[in-house]
Structure formats: C-alpha cells, structure tokens
LUMKOLNU-987233 format. One record per atom (N, C-alpha, C): residue in three letters; x negated, y, z negated. Coordinates in steps of 0.2 Angstrom, whole numbers, plus 5000, padded with zeros to 4 digits. Layout:
residues N
AlaXYZ/...
***
This chain:
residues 353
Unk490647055138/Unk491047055132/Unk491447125132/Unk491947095130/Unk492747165131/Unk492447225122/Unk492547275124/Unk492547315118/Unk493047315116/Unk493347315110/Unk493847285105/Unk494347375105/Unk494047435106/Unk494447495106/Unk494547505115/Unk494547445120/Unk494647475126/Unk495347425127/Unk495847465129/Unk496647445132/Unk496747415128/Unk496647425120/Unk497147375115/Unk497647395115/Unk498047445116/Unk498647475118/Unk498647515123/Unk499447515127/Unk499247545132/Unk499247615131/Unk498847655138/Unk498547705136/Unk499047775139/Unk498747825137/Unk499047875135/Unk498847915142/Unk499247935145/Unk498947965152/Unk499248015156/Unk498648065159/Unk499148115161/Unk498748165167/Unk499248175171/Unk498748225176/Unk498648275175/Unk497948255183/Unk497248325176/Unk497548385178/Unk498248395184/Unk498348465187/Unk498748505182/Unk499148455178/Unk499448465171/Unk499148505165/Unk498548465165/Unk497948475159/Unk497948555160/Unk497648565168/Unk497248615170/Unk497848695170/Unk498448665170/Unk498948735171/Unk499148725163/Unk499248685159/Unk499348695150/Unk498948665145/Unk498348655144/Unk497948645139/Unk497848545141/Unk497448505139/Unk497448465138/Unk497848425133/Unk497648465129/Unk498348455121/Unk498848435124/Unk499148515126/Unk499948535130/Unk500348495133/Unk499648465139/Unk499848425143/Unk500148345141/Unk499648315136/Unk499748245131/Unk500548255130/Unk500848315126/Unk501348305123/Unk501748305126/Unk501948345129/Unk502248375136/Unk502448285139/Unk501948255141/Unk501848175144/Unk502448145139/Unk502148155134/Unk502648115127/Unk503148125127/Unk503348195128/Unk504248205128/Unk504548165132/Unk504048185139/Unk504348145145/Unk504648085144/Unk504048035140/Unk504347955140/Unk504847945135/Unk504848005130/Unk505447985127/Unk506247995128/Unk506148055135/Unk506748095140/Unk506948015144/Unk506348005149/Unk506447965153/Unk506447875152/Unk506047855146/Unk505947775147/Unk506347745140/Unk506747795137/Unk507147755131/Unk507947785131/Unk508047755127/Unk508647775126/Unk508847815117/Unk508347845120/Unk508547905111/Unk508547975113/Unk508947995108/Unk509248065108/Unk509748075110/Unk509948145110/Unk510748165112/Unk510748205118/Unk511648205120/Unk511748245126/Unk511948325122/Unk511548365125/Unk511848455122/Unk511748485127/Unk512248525130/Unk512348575134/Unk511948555139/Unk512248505142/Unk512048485147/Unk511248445149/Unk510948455142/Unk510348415144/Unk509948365139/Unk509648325140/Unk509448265135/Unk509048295131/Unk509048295125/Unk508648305120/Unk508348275115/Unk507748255112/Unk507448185107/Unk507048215102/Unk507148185099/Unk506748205090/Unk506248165089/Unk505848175084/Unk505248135080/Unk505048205077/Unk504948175072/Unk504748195065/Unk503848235066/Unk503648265062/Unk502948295064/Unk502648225060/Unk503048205058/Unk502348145055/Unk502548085059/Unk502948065063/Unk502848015067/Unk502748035075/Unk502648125077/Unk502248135080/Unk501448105080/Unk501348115076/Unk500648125071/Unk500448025073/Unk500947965073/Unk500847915072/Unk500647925082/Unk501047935085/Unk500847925091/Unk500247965094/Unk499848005089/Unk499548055092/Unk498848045086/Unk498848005083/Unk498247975078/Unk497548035079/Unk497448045086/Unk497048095086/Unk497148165086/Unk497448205085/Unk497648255083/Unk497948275074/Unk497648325073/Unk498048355064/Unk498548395066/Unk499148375060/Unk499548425058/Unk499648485064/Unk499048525061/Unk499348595065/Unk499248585073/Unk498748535073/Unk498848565082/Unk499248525087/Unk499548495084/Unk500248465086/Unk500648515084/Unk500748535081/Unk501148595080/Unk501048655085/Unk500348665085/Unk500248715088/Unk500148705097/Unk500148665099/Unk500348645104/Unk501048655106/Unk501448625102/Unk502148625105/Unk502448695105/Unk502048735100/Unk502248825102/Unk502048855106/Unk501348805111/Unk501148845117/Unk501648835122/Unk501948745122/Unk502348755128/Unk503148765126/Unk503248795122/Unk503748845120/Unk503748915122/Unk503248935123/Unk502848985122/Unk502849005132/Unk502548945137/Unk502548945142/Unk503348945145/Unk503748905143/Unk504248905144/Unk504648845146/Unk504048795145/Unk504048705149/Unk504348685142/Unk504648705136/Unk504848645132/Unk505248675129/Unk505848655130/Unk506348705124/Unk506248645118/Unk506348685112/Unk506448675104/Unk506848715100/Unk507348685098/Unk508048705093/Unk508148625089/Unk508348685085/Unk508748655079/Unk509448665080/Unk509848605085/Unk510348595089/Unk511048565085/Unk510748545078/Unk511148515074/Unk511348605070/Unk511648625069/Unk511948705065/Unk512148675058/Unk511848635055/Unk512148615048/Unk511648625046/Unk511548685039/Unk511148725037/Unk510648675031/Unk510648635031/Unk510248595027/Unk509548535032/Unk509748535039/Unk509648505043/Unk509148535047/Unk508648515046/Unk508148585050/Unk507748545056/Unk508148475058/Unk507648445064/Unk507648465070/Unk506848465073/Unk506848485078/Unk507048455084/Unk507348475089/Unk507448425095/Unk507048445100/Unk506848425104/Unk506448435111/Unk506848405120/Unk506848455123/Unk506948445130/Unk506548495135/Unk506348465139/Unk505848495145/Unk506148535149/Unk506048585151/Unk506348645156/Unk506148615163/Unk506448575167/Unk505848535173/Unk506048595180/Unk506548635179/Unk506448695183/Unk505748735183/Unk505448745178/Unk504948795178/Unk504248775181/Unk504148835184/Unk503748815189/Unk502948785188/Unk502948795183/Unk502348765180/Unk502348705181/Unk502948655181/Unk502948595183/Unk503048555189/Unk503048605195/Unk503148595200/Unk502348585204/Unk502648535208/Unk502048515213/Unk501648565216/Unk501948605220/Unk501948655224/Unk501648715223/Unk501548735217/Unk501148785214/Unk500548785212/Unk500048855215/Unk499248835214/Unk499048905208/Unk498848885202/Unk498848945199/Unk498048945197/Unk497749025197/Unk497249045197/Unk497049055187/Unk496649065186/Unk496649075179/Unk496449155179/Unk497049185175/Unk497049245172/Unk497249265165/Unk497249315165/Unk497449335158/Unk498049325155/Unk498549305161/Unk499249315158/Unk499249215161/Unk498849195161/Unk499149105164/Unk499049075156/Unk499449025153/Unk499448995150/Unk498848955148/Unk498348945153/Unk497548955149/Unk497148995144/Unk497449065146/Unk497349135141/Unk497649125135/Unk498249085136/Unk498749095130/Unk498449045125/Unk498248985126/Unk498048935123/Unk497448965116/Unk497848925108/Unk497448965104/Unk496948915104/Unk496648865106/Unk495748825106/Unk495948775103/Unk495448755101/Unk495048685100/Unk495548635095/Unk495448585094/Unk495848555090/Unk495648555083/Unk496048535079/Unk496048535070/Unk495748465069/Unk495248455064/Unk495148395060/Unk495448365055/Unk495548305058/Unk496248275054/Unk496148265048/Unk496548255043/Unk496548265036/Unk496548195034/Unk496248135033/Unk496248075033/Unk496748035029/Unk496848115021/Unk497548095018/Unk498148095020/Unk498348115026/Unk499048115029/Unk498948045034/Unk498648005034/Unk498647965041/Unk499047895039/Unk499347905032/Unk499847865032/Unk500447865035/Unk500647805041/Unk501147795043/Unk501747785042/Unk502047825045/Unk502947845043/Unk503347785044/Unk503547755039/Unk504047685038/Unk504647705042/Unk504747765045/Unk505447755048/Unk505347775054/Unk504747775057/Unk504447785063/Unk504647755071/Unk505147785075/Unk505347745081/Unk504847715083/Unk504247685085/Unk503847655088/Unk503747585088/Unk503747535093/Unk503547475090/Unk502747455094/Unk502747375091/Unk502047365095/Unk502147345099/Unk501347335104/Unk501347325110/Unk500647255109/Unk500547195113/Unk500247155114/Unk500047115109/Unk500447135103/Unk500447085097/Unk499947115095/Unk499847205094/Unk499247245091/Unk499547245086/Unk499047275080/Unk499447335073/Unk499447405077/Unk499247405081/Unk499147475084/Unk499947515087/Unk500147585085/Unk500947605087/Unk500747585093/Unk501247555098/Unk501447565106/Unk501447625108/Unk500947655110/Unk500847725114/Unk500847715120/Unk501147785122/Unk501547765130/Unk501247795132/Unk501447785141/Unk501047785146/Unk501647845151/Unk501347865157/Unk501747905161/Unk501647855168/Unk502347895170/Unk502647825176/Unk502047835182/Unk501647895179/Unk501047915186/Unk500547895186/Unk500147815191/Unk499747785191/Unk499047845191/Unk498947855186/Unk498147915188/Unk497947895183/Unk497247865184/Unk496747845179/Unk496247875180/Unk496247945181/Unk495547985183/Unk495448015175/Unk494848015172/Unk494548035166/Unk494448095167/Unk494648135160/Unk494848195160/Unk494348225156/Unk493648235157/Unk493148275151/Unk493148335153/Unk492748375149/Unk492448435148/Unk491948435146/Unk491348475149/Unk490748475147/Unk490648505139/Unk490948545140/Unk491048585133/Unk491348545127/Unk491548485128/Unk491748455121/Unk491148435117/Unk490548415120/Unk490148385116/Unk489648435112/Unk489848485114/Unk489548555109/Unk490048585105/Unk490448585107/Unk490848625103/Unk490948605094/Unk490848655090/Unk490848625083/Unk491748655082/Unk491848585079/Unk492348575076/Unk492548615069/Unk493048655068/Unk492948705061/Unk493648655055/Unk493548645051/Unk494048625044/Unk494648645045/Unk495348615044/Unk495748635045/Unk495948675038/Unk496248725039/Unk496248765031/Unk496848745029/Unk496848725021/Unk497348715016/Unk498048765018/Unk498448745020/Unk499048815021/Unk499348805013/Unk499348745009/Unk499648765003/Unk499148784999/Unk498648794998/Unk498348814996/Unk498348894998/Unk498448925004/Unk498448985006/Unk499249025000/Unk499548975003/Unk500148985001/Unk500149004991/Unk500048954987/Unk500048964981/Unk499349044979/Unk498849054984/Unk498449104982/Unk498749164981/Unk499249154987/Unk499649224989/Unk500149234983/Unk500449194982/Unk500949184977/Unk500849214967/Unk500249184966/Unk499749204961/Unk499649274962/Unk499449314966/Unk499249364968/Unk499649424969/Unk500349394972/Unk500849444971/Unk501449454964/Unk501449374961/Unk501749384956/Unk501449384948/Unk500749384950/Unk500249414944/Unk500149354939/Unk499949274944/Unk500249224942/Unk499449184941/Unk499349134937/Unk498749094939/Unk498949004938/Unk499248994942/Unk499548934944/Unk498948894944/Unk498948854944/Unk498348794947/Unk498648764953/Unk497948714955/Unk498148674960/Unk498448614957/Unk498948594953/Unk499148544951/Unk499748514957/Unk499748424953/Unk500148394959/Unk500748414958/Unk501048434951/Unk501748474953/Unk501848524958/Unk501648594954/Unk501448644960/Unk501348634967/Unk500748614968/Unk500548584977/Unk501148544981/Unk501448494975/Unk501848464977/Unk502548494982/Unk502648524978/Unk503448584981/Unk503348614987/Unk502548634985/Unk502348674992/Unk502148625000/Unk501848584996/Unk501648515003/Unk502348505006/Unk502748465002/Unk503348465003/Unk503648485009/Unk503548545006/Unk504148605011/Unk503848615018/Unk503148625016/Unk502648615025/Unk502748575029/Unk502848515025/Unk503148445029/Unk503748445032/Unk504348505030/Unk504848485032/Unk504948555038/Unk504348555041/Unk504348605048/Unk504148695044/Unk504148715039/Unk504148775037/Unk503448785036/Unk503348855039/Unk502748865038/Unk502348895033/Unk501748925032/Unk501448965028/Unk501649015027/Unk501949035031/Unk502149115033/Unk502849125029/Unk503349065031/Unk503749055029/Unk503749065023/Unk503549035019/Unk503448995013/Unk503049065007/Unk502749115010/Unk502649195008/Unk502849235009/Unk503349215015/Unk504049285016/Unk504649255008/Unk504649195007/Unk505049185000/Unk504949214995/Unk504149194996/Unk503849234989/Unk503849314990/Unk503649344993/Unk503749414994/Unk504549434991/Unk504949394995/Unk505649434993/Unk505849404986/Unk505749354982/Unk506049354975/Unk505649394972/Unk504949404973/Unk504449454971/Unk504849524970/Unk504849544976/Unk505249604977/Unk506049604970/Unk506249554972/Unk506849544968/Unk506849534960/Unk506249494958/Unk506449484951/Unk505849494946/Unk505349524951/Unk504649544946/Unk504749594939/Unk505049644942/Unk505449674937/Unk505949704934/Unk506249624934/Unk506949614932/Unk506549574925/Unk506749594918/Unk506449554911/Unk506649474913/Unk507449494914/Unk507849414915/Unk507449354920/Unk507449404924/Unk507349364930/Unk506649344931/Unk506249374928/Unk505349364931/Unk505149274929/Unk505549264923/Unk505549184922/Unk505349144926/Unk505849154930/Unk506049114938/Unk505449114942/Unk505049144941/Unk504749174949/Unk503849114948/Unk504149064949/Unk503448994950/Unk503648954955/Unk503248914954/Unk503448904963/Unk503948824963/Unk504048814956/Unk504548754955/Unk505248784958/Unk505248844955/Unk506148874955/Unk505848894964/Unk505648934967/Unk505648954974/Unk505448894979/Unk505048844978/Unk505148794984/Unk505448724982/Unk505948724977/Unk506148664976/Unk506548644984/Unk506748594985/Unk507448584990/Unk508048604991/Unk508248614984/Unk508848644982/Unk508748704984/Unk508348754981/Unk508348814983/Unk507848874990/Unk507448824993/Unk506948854997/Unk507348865002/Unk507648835004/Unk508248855012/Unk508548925010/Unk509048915006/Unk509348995004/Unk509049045002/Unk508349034998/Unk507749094997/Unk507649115006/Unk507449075009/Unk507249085014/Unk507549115017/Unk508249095020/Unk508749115022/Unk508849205022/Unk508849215015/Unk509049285011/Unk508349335012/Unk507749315013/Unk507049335012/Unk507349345020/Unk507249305026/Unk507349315034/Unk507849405034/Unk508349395030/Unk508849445032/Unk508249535027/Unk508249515022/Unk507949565019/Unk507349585022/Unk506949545025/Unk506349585031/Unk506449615035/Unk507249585040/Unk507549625045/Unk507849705043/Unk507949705036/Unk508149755034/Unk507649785033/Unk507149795032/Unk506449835033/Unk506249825026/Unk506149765021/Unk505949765015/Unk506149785009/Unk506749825009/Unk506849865003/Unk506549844997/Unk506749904992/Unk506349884988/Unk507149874983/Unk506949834979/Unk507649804972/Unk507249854966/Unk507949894965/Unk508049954958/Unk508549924953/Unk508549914947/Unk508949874943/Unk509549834944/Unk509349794950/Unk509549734953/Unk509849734959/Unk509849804962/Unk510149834967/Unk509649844972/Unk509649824980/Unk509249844985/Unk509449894986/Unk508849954988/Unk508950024990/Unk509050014998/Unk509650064998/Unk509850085007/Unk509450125009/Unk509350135017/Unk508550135018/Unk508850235020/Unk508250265018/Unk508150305016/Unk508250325008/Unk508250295004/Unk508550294997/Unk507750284994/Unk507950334989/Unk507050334986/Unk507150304978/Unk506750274976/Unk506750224969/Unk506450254966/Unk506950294960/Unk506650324956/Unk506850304948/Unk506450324944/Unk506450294938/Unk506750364933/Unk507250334929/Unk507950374925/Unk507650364918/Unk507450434918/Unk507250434910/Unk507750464907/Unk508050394903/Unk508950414901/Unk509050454894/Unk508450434888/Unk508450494884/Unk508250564887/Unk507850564891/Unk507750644894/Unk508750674896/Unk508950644900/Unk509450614903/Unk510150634897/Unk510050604893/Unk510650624887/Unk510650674885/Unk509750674882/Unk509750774877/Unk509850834884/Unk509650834890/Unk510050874894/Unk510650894894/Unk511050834892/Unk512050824894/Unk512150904888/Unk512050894882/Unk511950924877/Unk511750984874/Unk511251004879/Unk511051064881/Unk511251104887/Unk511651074893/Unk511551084898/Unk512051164898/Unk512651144893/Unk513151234894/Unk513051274888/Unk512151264883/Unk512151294880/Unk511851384880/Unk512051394877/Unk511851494879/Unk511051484878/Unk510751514883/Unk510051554883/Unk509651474888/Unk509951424886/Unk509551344889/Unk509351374898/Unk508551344898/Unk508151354905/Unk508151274908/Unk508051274915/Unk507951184915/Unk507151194913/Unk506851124913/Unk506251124911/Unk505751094916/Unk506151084920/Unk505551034927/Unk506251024932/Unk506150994939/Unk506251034947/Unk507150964941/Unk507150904940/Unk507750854941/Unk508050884936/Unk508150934932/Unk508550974928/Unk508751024931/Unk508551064935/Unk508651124939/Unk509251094943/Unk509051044946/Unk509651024953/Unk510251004949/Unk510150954944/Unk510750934939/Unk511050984936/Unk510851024935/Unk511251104931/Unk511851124937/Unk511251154944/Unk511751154948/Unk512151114952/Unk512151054952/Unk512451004953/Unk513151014950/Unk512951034942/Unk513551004937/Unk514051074938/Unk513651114939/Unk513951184937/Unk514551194942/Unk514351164949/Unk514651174956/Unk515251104954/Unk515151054951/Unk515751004951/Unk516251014945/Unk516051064943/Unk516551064937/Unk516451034931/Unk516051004929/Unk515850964925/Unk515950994918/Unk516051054917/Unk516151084912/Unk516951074909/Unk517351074913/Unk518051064911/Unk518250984910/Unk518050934911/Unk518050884908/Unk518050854901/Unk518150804899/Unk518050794892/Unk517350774890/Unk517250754885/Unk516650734883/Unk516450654888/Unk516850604886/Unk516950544887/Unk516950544896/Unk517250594900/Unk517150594909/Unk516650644908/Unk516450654904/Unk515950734908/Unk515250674906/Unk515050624901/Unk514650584900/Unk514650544907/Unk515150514908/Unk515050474915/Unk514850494921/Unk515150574923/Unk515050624929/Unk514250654927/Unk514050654921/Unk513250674922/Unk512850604921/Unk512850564923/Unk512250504925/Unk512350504932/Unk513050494936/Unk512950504942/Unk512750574944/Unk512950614942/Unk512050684945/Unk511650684943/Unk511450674937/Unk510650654936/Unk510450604940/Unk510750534943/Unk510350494946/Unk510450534954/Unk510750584956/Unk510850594962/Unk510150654964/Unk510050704955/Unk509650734956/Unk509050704956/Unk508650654952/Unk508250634952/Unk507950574960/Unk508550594963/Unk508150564968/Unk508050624975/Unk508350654971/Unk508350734979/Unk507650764976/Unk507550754970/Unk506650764968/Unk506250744971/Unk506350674971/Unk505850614973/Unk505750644980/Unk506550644982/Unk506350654991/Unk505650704991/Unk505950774987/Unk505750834989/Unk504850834989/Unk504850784983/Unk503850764981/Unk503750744988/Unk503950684991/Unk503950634995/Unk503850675004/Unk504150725003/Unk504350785010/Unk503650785012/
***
C-alpha cells in the first residue's frame, strides 16, 4: 500500500555538495530560484541578466515547511555569500518588490571547488535552525504563480533538472529542540510604547498596520528606526505628540516616507530636534529661559548691573563687542535673542568640555 504523503507532488530536490557548501535551507531556495530562472518564462531582462519575483507569501506556498523569517533569513545568507543577487530593480518609490537572480560565476557554485569548513566558509555564517511555522499565516496566496501537478490540491513544487535522489539527513535534526518564532510585531509595538511613553494594546487595529508593513518586506528594525525618528521629532513638539501612534507612522500612506526620512536622519548620526529644528552636528540643545532672557536685555547697560550665572557673562560680552548698544529698542530686541541663544549654547559646550 502506497503512503498517501509519498510523490503526491513532485519532489523538491537538491545536491547534497550544495546543501553542504550553503546550508540546506540555502541550498532548497537557491534550487527554487533556479527553476524559476531556467524552467518558466517569468520575470524580466535587467542589465543583462534574468531576474523573477514572488512574494514572501507565495514563497511560503512553495515552501509549506519553512516560516516567514527563515525564508527570509535564508535568502540573506545567500545574499550574504554572494550566490543570490536581490534588488528592488523597479526605482518607483512605492514599489518595494523584490527580484532574485543567481550570480552562477561565484565560485561556490562551481563544480570544481572542494571547500573545507572554516570560520569564514558560509557554514560559519549560517544563523541555525529553522522557525516554527505559525499555522495562522498558512493561508494561501490567491495570486500565487503556482499551479497543480497530477490533479493534487497540492502547489506544484518543483524539481531540479539534476536526477539525485540521495536523502539528505542529519543526525542532529532529531535532537535538536525547536525554539518559537518571536512575535516581531509585537517586539515592534513594545518598543514603540516604550519610547513614546505609550500603552497601546495588542489590538487588531494596532497589530494590524504593524503585520501589515512586515508583510510588505520591512523589517522589525525597520519599523523601530520610524519610531525612533518621529519620537525624536515630535515627542516634544505639544502640536505634534498627537501624531505619534502607530495608526499615523505605519499606515501605507505614510510608512515609506517616515522610513525614508528616519534612513537619512540615522545617517546623520541622530540628531537631536529643538523647536522643530534638527541640531547640526556638533550643536548642543539647550533650553532658553526667555523670561530670564528679556529681564537681562533691560538690565544689561544698566550702571552697577553684574551678570549672575556663566550665559549672562558671555552675552554681556557678546552684546558689548557687537554694538548692541547703538541700536534701537525694536533691533537691539532681535540682536539679543540671537546672543543669548548663541551664549547659552557656548555654556552648555563649556559644562559639556
């Protein structure tokens, strides 16, 4: 009697010298680009070489035994090794799919190479074990390229054109304990709560914007560098703190240009936003006590007047060296905030030295 899960589709296949130079994962996917490179007629011609799409979720359908991230995290190994280019080859800023094409120059995919395991070989680099699948995502994708094969329900999973039906085990798989795949939206809202002084629940709204955006290739990380820089930008801004939940930062509308604008503001080393103004880097964020600030202006050319702390000292002399006294009331008012703001930050340096 045939067992009802042996060749109900055809089978998924791949050499073991493959498995053994980029992970067995690696290697699976790696196979899978190939059949879509070489056995169909999908995807485009760019700069010279074939490139093919699918979605992380209709990944996921040809790949029923892997979660999310380790299909993810597979394809950043062989990114990583240097066997898989991936770009977002379309440049239209709303369009963030990824495309795949094999590097079949590198030598890792070459016959001819015997490689030893070391610290720098691609077994080193490999971050383990795989994820457990999340049984609520195993809904399949209604717009999924795949069809059937022998009049199964089953997606037609492909084969490689290399007849090798040598089984591929590890003694180590049947010990190995499998650990939980961790909630990234969930990491994501903790962090978010946490920085913006927030106590959001896990609601389907909430969760929702955040799932969402995960699904559309953005990471956790991603999706905490947004919250970092509006944090930065509008926590204490009165106007602005309103804004700062996770409807208004991971909508669709808005999550690509937060992101966008967070990427560049990291590059610039963080700055910090002072009354709506990001500080140039070496620039120190000081806080302007502006009634202190006025009753100085008023006293500053009076007879016997002493300054009373280090930001009236420097602004005396500041004022005294520009002239500030020959001006009128109304320019000499606008010429002392600009020294006071200029004195209280050569303070700040000076504490800061």
């Amino acid at each position: 009697m045939s067992s009802l899960l042996l060749l109900k589709t055809r089978p998924q296949i791949v050499i073991p010298e493959l498995a053994v130079r980029l992970g067995l994962n690696e290697a699976l996917l790696l196979q899978q680009v190939q059949y879509w490179l070489s056995e169909t007629t999908s995807g485009v011609e760019y700069e010279g070489r074939r490139w093919i799409y699918n979605t992380i979720e209709e990944w996921r359908v040809q790949f029923p035994y892997f979660s999310e991230s380790t299909i993810k995290r597979g394809f950043n190994n062989l990114k990583k090794f240097g066997v898989l280019n991936i770009e977002q080859i379309n440049k239209r800023t709303h369009d963030r799919t990824n495309y795949y094409s094999i590097n079949y120059e590198h030598t890792l995919l070459s016959d001819e190479v015997k490689l030893n395991s070391s610290e720098s070989s691609p077994e080193a680099i490999r971050t383990g074990q795989n994820d457990l699948i999340d049984k609520r995502k195993m809904n399949r994708s209604n717009s999924t390229k795949m069809t059937s094969s022998n009049g199964a329900n089953c997606p037609d999973l492909t084969e490689s054109t290399t007849e090798n039906t040598q089984e591929i085990t590890t003694e180590s798989n049947s010990s190995c304990q499998v650990h939980a795949e961790p909630d990234y939206a969930q990491i994501v809202l903790e962090h978010f709560n946490k920085s913006t002084n927030s106590s959001y629940r896990d609601g389907k709204t909430t969760m929702g914007h955040i799932r969402a955006r995960l699904a559309e290739n953005y990471t956790a990380d991603n999706l905490i560098l947004v919250t970092d820089y509006t944090t930065a930008k509008w926590l204490n801004d009165a106007k602005m703190s309103d804004y700062l939940r996770p409807k208004t930062l991971f909508s669709p509308e808005n999550c690509m240009e937060y992101f966008e604008k967070a990427q560049k503001w990291h590059e610039a080393g963080r700055p910090a936003c002072v009354n709506g103004r990001w500080l140039k880097p070496g620039e120190v964020a000081v806080d302007i006590n502006t009634v202190e600030r006025d009753t100085t202006f008023t006293k500053i050319f009076s007879t016997g007047w002493r300054p009373e702390n280090r930001i009236q000292e420097i602004a005396k002399e500041m004022a005294s060296k520009s002239g500030l006294g020959r001006l009128n009331e109304h320019a000499g008012r606008g010429a002392w905030r600009a020294i006071w703001q200029q004195a209280a930050e050569l303070a700040a340096k000076e504490v800061t030295a």
